[in-house]
C-alpha positions as CSV (number, residue, x, y, z in Angstrom):
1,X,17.9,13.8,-19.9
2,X,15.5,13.7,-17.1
3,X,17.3,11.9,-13.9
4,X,14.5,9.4,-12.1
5,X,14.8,8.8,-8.5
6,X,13.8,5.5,-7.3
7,X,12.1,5.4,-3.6
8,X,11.5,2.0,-1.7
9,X,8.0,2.5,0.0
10,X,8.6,0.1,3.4
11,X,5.7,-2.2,4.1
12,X,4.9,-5.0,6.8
13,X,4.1,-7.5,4.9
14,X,3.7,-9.3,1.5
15,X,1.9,-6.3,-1.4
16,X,-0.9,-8.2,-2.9
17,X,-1.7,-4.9,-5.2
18,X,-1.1,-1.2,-6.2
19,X,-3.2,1.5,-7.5
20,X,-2.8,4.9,-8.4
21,X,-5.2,7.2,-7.3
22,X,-6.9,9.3,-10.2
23,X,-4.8,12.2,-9.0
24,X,-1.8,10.8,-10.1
25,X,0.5,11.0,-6.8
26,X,-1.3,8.7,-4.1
27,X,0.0,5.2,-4.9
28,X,-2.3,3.1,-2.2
29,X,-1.1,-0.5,-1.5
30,X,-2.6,-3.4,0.1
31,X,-0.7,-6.2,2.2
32,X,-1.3,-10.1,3.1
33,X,-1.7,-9.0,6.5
34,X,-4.6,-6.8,5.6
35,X,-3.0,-3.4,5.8
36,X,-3.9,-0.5,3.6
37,X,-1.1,2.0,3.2
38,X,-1.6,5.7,1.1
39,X,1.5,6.7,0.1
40,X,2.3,10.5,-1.7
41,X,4.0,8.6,-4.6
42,X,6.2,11.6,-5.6
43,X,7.4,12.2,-2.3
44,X,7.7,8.9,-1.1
45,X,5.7,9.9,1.8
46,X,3.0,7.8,3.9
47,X,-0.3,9.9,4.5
48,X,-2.0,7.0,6.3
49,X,-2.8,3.4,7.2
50,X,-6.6,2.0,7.4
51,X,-6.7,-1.5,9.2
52,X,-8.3,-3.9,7.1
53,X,-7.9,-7.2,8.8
54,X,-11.2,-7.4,10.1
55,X,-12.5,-6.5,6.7
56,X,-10.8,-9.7,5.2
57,X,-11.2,-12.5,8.3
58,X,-14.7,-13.7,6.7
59,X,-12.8,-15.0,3.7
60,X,-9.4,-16.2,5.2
61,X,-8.5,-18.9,8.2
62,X,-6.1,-17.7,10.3
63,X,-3.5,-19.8,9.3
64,X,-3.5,-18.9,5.4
């Protein structure tokens, strides 16, 4: 049997959606509060954040 390891990837706010990248190993997930995170899905390792709260601010009010 092949064992599977489970890794909780730590976030700041609420995930609004996942995609794998067509590699297969970057999982890159975007938050409520506009954050983009690029994860290395087998190694449960972050490879970067792009600030996308600006990007979103035309569609949202500040208090949604």
């Amino acid at each position: 049997l092949e064992k599977k390891v489970h890794e909780t990837l730590s976030v700041n706010s609420e995930v609004t959606s996942i995609d794998i990248h067509s590699n297969g190993k970057d999982a890159i997930v975007s938050t409520l509060s506009g954050q983009i995170y690029i994860w290395n899905a087998p190694e449960g390792v972050l490879k970067g954040t792009i600030e996308g709260k600006r990007d979103v601010m035309g569609g949202r009010l500040k208090d949604d």
